[in-house]
C-alpha positions as CSV (number, residue, x, y, z in Angstrom):
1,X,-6.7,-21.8,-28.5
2,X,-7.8,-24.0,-25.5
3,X,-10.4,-26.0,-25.7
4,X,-14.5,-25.6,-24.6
5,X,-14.3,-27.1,-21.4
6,X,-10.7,-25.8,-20.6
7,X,-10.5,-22.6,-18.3
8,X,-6.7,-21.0,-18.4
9,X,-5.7,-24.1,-19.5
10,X,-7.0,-26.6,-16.7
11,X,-9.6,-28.7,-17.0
12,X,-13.5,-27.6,-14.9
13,X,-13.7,-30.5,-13.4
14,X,-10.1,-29.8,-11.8
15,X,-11.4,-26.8,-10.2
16,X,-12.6,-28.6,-7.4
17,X,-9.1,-28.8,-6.0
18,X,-8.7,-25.3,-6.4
19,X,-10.2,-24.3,-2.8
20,X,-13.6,-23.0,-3.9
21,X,-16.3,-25.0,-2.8
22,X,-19.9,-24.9,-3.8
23,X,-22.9,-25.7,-1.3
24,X,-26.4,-27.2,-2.7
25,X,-27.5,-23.8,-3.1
26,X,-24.9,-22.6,-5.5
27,X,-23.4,-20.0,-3.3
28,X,-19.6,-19.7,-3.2
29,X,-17.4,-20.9,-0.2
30,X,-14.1,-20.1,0.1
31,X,-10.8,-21.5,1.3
32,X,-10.2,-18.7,3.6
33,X,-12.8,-17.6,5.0
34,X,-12.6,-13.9,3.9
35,X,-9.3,-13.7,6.2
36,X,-7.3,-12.8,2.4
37,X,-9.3,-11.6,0.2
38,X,-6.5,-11.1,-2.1
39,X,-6.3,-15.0,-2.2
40,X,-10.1,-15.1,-2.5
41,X,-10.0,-12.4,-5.4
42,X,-7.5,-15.3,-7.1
43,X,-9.4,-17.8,-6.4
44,X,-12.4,-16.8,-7.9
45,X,-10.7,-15.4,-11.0
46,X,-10.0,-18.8,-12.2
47,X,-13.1,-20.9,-11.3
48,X,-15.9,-22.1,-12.9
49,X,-17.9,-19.0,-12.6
50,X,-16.3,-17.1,-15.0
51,X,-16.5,-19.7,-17.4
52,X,-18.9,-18.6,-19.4
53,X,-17.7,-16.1,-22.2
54,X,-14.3,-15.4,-20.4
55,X,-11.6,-16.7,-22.4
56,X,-12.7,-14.8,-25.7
57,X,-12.9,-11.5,-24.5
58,X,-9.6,-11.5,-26.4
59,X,-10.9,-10.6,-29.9
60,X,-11.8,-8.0,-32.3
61,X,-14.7,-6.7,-29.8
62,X,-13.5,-6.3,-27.1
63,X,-16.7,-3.6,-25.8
64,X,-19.0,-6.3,-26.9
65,X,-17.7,-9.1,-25.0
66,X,-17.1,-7.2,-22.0
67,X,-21.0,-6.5,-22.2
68,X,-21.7,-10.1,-22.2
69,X,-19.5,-10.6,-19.7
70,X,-21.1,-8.6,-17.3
71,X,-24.3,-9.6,-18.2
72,X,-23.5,-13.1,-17.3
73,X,-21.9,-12.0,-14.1
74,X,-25.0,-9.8,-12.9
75,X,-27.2,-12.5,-11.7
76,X,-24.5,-14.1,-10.2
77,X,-23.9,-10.8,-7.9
78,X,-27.7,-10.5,-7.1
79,X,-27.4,-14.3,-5.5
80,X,-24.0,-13.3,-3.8
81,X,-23.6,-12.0,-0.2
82,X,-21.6,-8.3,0.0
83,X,-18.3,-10.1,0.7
84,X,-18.7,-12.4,-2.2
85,X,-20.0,-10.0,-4.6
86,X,-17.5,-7.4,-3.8
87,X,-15.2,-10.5,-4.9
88,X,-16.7,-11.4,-7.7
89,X,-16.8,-7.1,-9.0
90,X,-12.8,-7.0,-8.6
91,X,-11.9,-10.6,-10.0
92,X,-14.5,-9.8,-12.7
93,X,-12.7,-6.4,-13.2
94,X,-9.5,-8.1,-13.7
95,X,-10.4,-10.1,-16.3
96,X,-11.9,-8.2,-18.9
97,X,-9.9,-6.9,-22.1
98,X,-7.6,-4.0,-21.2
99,X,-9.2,-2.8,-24.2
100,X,-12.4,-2.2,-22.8
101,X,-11.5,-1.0,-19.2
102,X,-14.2,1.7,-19.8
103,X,-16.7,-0.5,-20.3
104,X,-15.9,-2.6,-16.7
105,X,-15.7,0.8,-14.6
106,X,-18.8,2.2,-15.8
107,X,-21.1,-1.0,-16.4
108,X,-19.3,-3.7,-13.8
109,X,-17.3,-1.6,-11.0
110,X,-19.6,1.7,-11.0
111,X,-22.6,-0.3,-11.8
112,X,-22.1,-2.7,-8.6
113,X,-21.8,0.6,-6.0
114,X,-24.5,2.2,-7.2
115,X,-26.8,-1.1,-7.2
116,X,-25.7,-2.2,-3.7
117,X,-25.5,1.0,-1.9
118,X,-26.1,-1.0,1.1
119,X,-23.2,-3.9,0.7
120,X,-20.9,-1.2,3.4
121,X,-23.1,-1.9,6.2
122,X,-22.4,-5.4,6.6
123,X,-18.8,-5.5,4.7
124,X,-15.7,-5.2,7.0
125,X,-13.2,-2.1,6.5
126,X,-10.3,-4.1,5.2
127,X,-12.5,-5.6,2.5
128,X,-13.8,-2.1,2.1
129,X,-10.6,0.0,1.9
130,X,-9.2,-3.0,0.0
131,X,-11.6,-2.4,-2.5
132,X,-10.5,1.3,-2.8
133,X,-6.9,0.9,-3.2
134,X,-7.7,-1.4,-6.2
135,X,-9.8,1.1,-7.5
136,X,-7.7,3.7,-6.8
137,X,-4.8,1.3,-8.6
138,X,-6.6,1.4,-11.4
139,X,-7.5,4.7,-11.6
140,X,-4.0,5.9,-11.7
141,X,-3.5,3.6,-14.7
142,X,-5.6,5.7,-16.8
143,X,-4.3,9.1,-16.4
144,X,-5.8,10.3,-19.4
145,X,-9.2,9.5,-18.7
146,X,-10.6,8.4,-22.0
147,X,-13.9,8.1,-21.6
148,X,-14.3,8.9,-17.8
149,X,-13.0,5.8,-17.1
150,X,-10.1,7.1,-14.3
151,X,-13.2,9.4,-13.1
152,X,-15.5,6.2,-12.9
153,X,-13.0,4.1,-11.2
154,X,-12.5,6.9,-8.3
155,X,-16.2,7.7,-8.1
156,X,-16.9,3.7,-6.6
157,X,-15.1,4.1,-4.1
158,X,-16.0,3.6,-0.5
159,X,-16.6,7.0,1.5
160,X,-14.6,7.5,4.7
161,X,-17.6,7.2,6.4
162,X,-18.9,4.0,4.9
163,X,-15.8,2.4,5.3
164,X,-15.6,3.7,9.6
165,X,-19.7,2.8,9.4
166,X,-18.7,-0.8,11.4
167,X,-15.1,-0.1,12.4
168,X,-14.0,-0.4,15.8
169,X,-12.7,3.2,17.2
170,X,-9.0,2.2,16.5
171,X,-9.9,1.1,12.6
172,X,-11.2,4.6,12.2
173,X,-8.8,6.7,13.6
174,X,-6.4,3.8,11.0
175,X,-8.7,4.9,8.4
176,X,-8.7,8.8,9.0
177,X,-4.8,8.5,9.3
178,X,-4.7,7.0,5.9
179,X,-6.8,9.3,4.4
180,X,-5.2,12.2,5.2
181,X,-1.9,11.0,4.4
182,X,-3.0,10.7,0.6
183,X,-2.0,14.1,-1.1
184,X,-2.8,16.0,1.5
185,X,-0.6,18.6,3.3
186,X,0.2,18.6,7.3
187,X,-2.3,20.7,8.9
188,X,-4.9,18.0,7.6
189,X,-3.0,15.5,9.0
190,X,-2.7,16.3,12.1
191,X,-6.4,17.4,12.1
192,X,-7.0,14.1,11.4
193,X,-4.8,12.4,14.0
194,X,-6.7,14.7,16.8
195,X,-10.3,14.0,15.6
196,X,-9.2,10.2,15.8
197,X,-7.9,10.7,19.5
198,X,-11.3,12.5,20.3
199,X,-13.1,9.6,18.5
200,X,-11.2,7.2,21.0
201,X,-11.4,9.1,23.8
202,X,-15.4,9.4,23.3
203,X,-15.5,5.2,23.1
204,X,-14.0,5.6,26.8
């Protein structure tokens, strides 16, 4: 069992070499600049600020933990900018007990798209449709749906028109081509494709 002031195994005060910086304020600042937000996602996942009650969400209570988890994280997300917090939701996702997935995408994933309803105004369409194939990933994990946890997962998602809401006019007709491609059958797709064209050829 590592120790107190050990997170996966490597010391806190190593962290600082990890490529998260903190300003006076406390507000996160990362090595990429929001250009990968996979590598952002990463990055987060292992720094200080999911010290706190993190590496023993491996025990007998898992639904507990996972509650005090994301009650430590909350006031963290009211501080954070959209980007950041939409960060913080997935890497904070990731690391709770498998045991108590419910929990996370009803109280942590669910919870944070209800409570930010505005965060898609000012959040870019990659970090936006990145955020739905995770959930989307996830979802499909959970086929069975105990507890309305595949159903929670899909229901945060970003709408098609939250995620075109600051896309340029070739991001959305990108968007509307990828959302008819997804179980959908031809007609809709090439519906799609020609309400994108008219989108463009309106921008003109």
């Amino acid at each position: 069992m590592p120790q107190a002031d050990y997170i996966g195994y490597r010391k806190i005060g190593d962290l600082a070499s990890s490529g998260v910086a903190t300003t006076a304020s406390g507000a996160r600042v990362f090595a990429t600049g929001g250009a990968d937000i996979s590598a952002d996602i990463a990055l987060i996942a292992s720094g200080a600020a999911f010290a706190a009650n993190l590496w023993d969400q491996w025990t007998s209570h898992p639904a507990a933990d996972a509650r005090d988890f994301i009650a430590n994280l909350k006031p963290r997300l009211a501080s954070a900018d959209p980007y950041n917090r939409l960060v913080q939701v997935i890497a904070g996702d990731q690391k709770i007990n498998e045991r108590a997935k419910d929990v996370s995408a009803r109280e942590l994933v669910l919870w944070y798209r209800q409570n930010y309803p505005t965060d898609f105004m000012t959040l870019t369409p990659d970090a936006k449709n990145y955020f739905n194939n995770y959930v989307n990933s996830r979802a499909s994990q959970y086929p069975q749906n105990i507890n309305g946890i595949m159903t929670n997962y899909l229901n945060s998602k970003f709408s098609t028109t939250e995620i075109n809401y600051n896309a340029t006019p070739v991001q959305a007709v990108s968007n509307l081509f990828s959302s008819a491609t997804s179980g959908t059958t031809n007609w809709v797709l090439y519906g799609a494709i020609g309400l994108g064209l008219l989108i463009l050829l309106s921008k003109k």
